[in-house]
C-alpha positions in Angstrom: 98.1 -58.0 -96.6 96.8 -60.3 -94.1 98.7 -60.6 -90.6 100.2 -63.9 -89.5 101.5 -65.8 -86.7 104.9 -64.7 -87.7 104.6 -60.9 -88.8 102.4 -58.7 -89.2 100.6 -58.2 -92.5 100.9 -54.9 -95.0 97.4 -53.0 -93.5 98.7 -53.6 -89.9 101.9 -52.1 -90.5 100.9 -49.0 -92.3 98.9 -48.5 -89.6 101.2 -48.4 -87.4 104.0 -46.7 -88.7 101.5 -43.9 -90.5 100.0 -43.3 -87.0 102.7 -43.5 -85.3 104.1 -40.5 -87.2 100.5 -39.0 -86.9 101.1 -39.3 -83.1 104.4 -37.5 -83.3 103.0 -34.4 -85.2 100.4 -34.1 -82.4 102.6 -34.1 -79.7 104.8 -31.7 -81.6 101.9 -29.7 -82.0 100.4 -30.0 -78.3 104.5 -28.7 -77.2 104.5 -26.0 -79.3 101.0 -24.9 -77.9 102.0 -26.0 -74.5 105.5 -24.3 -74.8 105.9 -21.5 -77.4 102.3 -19.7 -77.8 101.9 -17.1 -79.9 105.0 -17.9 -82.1 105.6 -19.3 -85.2 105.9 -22.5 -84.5 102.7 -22.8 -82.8 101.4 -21.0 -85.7 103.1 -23.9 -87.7 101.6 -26.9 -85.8 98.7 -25.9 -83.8 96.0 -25.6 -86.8 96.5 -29.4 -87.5 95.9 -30.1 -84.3 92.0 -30.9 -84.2 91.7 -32.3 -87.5 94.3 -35.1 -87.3 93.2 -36.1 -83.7 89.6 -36.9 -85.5 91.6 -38.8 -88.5 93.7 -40.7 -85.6 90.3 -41.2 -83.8 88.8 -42.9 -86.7 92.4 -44.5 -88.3 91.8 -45.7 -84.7 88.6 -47.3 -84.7 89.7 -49.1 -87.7 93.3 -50.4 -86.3 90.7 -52.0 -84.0 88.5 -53.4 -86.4 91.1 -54.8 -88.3 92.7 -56.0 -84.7 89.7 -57.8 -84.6 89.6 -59.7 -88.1 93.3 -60.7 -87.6 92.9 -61.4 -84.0 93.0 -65.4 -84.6 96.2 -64.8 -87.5 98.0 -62.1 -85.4 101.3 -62.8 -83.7 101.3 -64.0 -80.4 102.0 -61.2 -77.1 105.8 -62.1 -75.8 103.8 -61.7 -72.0 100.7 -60.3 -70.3 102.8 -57.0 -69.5 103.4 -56.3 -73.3 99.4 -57.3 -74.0 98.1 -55.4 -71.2 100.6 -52.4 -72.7 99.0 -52.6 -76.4 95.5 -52.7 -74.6 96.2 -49.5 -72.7 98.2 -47.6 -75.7 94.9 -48.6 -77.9 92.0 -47.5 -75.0 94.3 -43.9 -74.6 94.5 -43.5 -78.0 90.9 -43.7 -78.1 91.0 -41.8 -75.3 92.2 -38.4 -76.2 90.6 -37.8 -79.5 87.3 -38.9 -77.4 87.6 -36.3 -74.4 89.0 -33.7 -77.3 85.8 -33.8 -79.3 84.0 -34.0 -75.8 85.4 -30.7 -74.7 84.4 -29.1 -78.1 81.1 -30.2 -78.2 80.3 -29.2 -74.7 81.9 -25.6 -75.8 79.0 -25.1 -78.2 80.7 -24.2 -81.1 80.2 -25.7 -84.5 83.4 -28.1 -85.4 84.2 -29.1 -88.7 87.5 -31.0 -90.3 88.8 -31.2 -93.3 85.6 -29.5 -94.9 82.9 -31.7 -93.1 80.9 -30.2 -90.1 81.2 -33.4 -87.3 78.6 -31.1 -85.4 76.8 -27.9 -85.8 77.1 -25.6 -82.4 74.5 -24.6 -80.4 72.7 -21.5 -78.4 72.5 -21.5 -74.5 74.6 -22.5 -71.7 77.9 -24.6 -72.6 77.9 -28.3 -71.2 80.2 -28.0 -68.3 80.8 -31.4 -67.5 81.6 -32.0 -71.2 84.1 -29.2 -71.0 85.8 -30.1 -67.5 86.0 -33.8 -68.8 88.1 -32.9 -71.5 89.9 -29.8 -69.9 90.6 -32.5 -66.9 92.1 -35.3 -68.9 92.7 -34.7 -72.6 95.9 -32.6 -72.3 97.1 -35.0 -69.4 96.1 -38.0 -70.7 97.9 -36.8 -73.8 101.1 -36.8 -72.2 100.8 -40.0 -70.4 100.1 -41.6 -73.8 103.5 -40.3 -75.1 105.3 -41.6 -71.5 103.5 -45.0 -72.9 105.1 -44.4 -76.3 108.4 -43.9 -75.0 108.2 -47.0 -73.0 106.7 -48.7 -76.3 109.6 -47.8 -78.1 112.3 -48.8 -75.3 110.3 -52.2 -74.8 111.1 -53.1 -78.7 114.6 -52.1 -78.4 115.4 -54.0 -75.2 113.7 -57.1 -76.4 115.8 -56.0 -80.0 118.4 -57.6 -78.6 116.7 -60.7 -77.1 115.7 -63.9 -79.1 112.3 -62.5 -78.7 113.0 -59.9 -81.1 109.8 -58.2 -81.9 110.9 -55.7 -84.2 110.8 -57.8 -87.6 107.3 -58.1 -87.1 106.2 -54.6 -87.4 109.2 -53.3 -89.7 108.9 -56.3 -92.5 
């Protein structure tokens, strides 16, 4: 369960690997918004949209949390580019569902996932510089986050075939 200086431990991984497939249903849903509106496919992945940023949000907070409590067992960063990398992957992950609920709450509509109202709406003016935060930088910032995904992924293949093979850590 625990993570150690050799691998990370059962909670970490399915973390991981159960937001990381999260993360590609978003950005499958963001394209087909992006890309093919008013089609099925949008129709297919668009409604999930909102409710599984706020689950990656708070799967989020406690990735971190539990980052935290393993930070002394964890393995060790093969460099300061690959720590600064998880650092910047975990503040835009935080990032996006942050400036999405931003953007919604500023719209003054009510908001409510999976059943449970996050926030009622409200009457009067929207909150502008709520809404231009996350009209600014959500959608872009999403993007970038999958650029940092890609180059995630390409970082743990290249050092696949290194001594410092990083991938039995996650995967085992």
């Amino acid at each position: 369960m625990w993570d150690n200086n050799e691998k990370y431990g059962l909670i970490s991984r399915l973390l991981h690997w159960g937001m990381a497939l999260l993360i590609v249903w978003q950005l499958l849903s963001a394209a087909s918004h992006n890309f093919f509106e008013d089609t099925a496919i949008e129709a297919f992945f668009w409604p999930s949209h909102k409710p599984l940023g706020v689950l990656l949000l708070a799967l989020m907070v406690l990735r971190v949390l539990w980052a935290l409590i393993n930070v002394s067992r964890r393995p060790s960063s093969i460099s300061l580019f690959s720590k600064l990398g998880h650092v910047t992957l975990y503040l835009v992950l935080i990032a996006v569902p942050v400036l999405g609920l931003l953007r919604q709450y500023g719209s003054g509509r009510t908001f409510e996932v999976f059943g449970i109202q996050l926030f009622a709406g409200f009457e009067g003016d929207k909150i502008k510089w709520m809404m231009d935060a996350g009209s600014d930088f959500h959608g872009e910032l999403g993007w970038a986050l999958l650029l940092l995904i890609v180059g995630h992924v390409a970082m743990a293949i290249k050092h696949r075939k290194t001594e410092q093979n990083v991938l039995p850590r996650m995967w085992q």
